[in-house]
N, C-alpha and C positions, 0 to 999 in steps of 0.2 A: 596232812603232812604234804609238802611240797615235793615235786618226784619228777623224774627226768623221762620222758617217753620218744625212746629212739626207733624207729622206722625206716629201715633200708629197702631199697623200691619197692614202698610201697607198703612193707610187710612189718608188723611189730617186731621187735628184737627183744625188748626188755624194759618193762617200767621201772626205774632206779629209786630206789627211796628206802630211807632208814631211819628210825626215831632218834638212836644215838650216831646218825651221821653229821660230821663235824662240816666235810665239803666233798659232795659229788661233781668230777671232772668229766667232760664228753669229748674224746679226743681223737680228730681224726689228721694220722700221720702219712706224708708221699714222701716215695722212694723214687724221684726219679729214675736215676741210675738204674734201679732194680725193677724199675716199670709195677711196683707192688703200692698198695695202700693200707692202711689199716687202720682201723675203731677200736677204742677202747674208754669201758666207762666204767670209773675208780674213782678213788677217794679215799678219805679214811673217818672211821666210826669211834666215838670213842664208850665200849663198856663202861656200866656202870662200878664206878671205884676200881677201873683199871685202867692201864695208861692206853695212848691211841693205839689203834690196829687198821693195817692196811685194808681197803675193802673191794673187792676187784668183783663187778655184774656181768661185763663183757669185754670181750676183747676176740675180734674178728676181723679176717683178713679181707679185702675190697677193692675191687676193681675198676678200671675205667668203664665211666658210664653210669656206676652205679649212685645213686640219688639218697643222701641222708641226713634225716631231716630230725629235730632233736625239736620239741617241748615240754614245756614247764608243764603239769598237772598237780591238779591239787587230787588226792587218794586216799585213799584209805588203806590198800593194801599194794605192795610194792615185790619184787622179785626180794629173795633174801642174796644178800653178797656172799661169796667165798672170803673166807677172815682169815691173813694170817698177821702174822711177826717177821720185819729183816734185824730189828733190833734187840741185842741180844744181853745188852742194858738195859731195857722193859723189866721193870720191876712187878712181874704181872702174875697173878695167883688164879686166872683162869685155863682153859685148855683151848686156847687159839695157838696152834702151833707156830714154832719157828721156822722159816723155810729159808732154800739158797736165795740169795740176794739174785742171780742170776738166774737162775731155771727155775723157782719157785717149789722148790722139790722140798718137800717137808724132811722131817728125819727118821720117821716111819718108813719114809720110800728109801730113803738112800742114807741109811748109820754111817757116823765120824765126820758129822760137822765141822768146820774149822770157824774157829769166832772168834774178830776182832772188837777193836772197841764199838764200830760200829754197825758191824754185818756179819752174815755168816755167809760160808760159802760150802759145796759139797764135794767130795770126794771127785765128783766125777768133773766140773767144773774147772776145779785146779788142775787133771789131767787136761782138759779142753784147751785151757790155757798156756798149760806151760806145751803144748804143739804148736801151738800159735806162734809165740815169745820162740821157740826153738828154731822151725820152719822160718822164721826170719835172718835168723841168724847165719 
């Protein structure tokens, strides 16, 4: 199988590879402003006879200076992903939880999901939010 092997100065991070991965992303975000950077390596997998699930290997914060270097390997065995759901119209008969579209917070961690048609969001997010939206006003 084809697998994603990232290396920050220097150091392995994570071999990315999944038999039912549909597309592994390698993504590395600047923040000017915030003087911050950050890695992250996702995708989504799609179970068998279930609809897609997001698949998330890494995701870590980086600095100036720091050196990251991403290639292809062909594997045999790969890091397994954290698998969830934002979509709450997934017609899906496994147990890949649903989590906040924002904090990724499952519904184990944090009961009274809010779900729309196409996301859910958690209690505590909506309080995060409406500070935000209020503090503006």
């Amino acid at each position: 199988m084809i697998c994603l092997e990232v290396n920050v100065n220097g150091e392995r991070r994570v071999v990315a590879g999944d038999a039912s991965a549909e597309v592994i992303n390698a993504t590395v975000s600047l923040y000017p402003d915030l003087k911050e950077g950050w890695l992250e390596i996702a995708g989504s997998v799609v179970p068998e006879h279930q609809p897609v699930a997001d698949a998330l290997w890494l995701a870590a914060a980086l600095s100036a200076g720091d050196v990251v270097e991403v290639r292809l390997l062909d594997c045999e065995q790969a890091a397994a992903p954290n698998i969830s759901r934002t979509d709450p119209t997934a017609r899906a008969t496994d147990s890949i939880p649903l989590v906040c579209a924002f904090c990724d917070k499952s519904n184990d961690e944090v009961p009274g999901m809010v779900a729309s048609r196409k996301a859910v969001i958690c209690p505590q997010c909506i309080g995060y939010l409406h500070d935000i939206i209020s503090a503006d006003s």
